[in-house]
N, C-alpha and C positions, 0 to 999 in steps of 0.2 A: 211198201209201208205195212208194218205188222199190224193185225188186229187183234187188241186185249183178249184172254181168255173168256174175260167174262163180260158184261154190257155193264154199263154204271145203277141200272134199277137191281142187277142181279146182284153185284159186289156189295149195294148197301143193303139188300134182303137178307144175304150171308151172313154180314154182320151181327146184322142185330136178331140172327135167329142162334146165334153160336153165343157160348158162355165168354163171355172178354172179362179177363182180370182186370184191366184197365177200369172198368166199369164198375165191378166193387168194389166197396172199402176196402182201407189198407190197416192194419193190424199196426200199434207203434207201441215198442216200449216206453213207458214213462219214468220208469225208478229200475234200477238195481241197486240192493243194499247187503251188505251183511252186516248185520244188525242181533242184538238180543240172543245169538245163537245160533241163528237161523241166516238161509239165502231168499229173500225177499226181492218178489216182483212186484210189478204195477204196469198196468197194459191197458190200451182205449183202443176202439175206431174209429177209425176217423176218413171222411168227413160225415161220411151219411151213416145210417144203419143197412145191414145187407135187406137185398129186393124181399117187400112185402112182409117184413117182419111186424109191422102194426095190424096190417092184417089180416097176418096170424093170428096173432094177438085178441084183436077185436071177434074174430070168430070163435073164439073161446076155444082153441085149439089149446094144449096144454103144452106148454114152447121151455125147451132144456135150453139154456145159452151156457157154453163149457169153456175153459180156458185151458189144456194142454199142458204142459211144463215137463219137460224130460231133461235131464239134467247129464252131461255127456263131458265125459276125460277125451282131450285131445293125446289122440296115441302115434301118431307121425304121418307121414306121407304115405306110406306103403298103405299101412293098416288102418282099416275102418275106425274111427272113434267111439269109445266103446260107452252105451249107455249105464246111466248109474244108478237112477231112480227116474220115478214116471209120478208128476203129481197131476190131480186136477180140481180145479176151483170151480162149483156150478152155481147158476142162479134155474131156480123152477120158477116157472109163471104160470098162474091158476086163474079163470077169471073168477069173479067174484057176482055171481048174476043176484043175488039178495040184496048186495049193497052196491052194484054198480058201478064195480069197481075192478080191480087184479091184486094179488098178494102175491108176492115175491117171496121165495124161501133163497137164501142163499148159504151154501157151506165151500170150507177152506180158503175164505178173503177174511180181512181182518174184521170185518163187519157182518156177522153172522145170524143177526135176527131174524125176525120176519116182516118185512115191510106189506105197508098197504098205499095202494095210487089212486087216483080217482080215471087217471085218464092215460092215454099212450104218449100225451106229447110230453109230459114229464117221467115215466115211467122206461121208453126207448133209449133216451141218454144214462139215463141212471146204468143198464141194459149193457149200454156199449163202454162199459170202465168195471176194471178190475183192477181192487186196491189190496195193497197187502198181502198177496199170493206169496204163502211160501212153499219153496220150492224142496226145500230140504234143509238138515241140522249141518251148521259148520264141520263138526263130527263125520259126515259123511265126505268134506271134502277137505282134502290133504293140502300138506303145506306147498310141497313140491309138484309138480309139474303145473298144468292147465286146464282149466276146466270154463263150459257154456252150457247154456241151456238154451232150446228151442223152445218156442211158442206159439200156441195156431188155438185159433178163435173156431168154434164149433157152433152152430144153431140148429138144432134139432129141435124140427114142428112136426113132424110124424113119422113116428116110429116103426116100422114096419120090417119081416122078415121077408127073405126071399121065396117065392117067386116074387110074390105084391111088390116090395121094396123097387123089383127092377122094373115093373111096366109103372106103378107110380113115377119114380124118378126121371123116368122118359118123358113122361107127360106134363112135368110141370116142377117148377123148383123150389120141391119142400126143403129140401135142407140145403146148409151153406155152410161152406170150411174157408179158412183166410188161407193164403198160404202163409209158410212156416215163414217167424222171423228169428234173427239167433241174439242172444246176448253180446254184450263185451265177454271178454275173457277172465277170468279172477281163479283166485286159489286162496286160502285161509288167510292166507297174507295182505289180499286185498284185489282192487278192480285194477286191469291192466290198461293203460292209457294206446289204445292202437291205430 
């Protein structure tokens, strides 16, 4: 009879000391448009927000949440597909310690002002949606052949260079990336049904 490599307290210590995608949120798109001009996105996570982002938050940490968008012509089997433009949509979160609160700046979603929250449990959903992200001008993308854009969710709670960056990041999980999700395929013409 074989015996496991590992004992079962060990396999579930591994576990839960190793980063498991499984575990985070998942990135979804919610809209692809071309619209007004432009290639417009819309993107949430879902279900949860990623580990400890409230708080972050609550400790007045000053937290980037970024949205990604690189926009890529399929160029065939052989050859890499070649990138076209790189956009990105942020929210900054500030706390607010005189009014006990957080202000939201957000630029490149369709909603650009500045908001103010009172509290994380309405300000973390808000957090995990981005509307109206565009991507690029129709202009930039042609009639003929294929075109997608990729997507990755970014939260950045401390900012750091290297060396810090590397002995931080060991020790604890200040920042969190989704991984990349792609579009449908489209061209000027319109969304490919695939």
């Amino acid at each position: 009879m074989r015996r496991p490599l590992l004992g079962r307290k060990a396999a579930i210590a591994l576990l839960l000391a190793l980063p498991a995608p499984l575990l985070h949120p998942a990135l979804n798109i919610t809209q692809l448009l071309l619209d007004k001009g432009f290639v417009i996105v819309s993107a949430e996570m879902s279900p949860v927000s990623p580990p400890r982002l409230s708080e972050f938050i609550d400790d007045g940490m000053n937290v980037k949440i970024e949205l990604q968008c690189v926009l890529y012509r399929k160029t065939g089997m052989l050859i890499a597909d070649e990138a076209v433009t790189n956009s990105m949509a942020r929210f900054v979160v500030k706390k607010d310690v005189l009014n006990n609160g957080f202000v939201v700046t957000a630029s490149g979603t369709a909603d650009t002002r500045e908001r103010w929250f009172s509290d994380t449990n309405e300000l973390v959903p808000y957090l995990m949606s981005f509307h109206g992200v565009k991507i690029c001008t129709l202009d930039t993308v042609g009639n003929e052949g294929s075109y997608y854009a990729e997507i990755q969710f970014h939260v950045i709670s401390l900012e750091l260079y290297p060396p810090l960056s590397f002995i931080f990041n060991l020790m604890g999980n200040w920042n969190f990336s989704s991984s990349k999700v792609r579009t449908r395929s489209f061209n000027r013409g319109g969304i490919f049904n695939e």
